[in-house]
C-alpha positions, 0 to 999 in steps of 0.5 A: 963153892958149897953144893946144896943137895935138894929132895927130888920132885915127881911128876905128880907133885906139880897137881898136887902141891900149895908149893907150885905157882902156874903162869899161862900166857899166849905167845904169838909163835907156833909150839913147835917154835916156842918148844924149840927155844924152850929146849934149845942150845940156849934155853931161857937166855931172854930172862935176865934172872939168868945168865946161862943154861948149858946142857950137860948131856948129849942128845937126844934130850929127854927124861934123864937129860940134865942141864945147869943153869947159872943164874944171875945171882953173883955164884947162884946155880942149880943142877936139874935133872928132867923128868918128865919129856913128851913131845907130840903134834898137839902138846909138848910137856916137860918137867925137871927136878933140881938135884942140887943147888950152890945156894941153901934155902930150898928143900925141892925146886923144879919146873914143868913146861906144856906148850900146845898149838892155838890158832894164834899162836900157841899156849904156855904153861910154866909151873914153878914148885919151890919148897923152902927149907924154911919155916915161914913159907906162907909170907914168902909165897907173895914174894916168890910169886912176884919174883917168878913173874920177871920171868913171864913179862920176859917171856912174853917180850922175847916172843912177842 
């Protein structure tokens, strides 16, 4: 299967860039409940754009760590290395750059995560940067906002 390299992300491109898309959505489970999942040894596998997430690093987790995520696109995958990892009583923060991809299209891709306590629950921001390699990316950008959004409505059904 071909191997897409993608340019890589810091951490500041996630303020400062017309290429991310934020979400935020209450979830009636506690942070460190919510982080857990986010971060376990089955990140993400109550959204059905995705098939599976395994780590490909040993623990500890944190910035170096690096995973592959198998989407539910028949031979779609993406290879991310994390680069941001904070953990904290108040707020637990991380963000990956996706290195390559089995797909072309994308010239950078990757997520950030915060999850911080409230007192029903807790908050969670997922941030998505996406740059397509393409010309044209003001027309996608409704279209891509809709896809992301499959992702959130899971979200908020799992931990319901």
């Amino acid at each position: 299967m071909p191997s897409f390299k993608l340019a890589p992300l810091v951490e500041s491109d996630f303020d400062t860039s017309d290429f991310v898309y934020t979400f935020s959505t209450p979830l009636p489970k506690d942070a460190a409940t919510v982080w857990a999942e986010l971060n376990g040894e089955s990140p993400l596998h109550w959204c059905k754009a995705i098939n599976k997430i395994s780590w490909t690093s040993p623990e500890p987790r944190g910035v170096g760590s690096t995973r592959t995520a198998k989407l539910a696109l028949p031979g779609a995958a993406v290879h991310e290395r994390f680069i941001v990892w904070e953990e904290s009583p108040e707020r637990y923060r991380n963000a990956f750059t996706v290195e390559t991809a089995t797909f072309p299209g994308t010239k950078r891709f990757g997520e950030l995560y915060e999850v911080v306590g409230t007192a029903t629950g807790s908050l969670f921001t997922w941030s998505f940067f996406i740059e397509p390699s393409l010309g044209f990316t003001r027309y996608l950008k409704p279209v891509i906002r809709r896809g992301l959004s499959g992702l959130i409505s899971d979200t908020q059904k799992h931990f319901a």
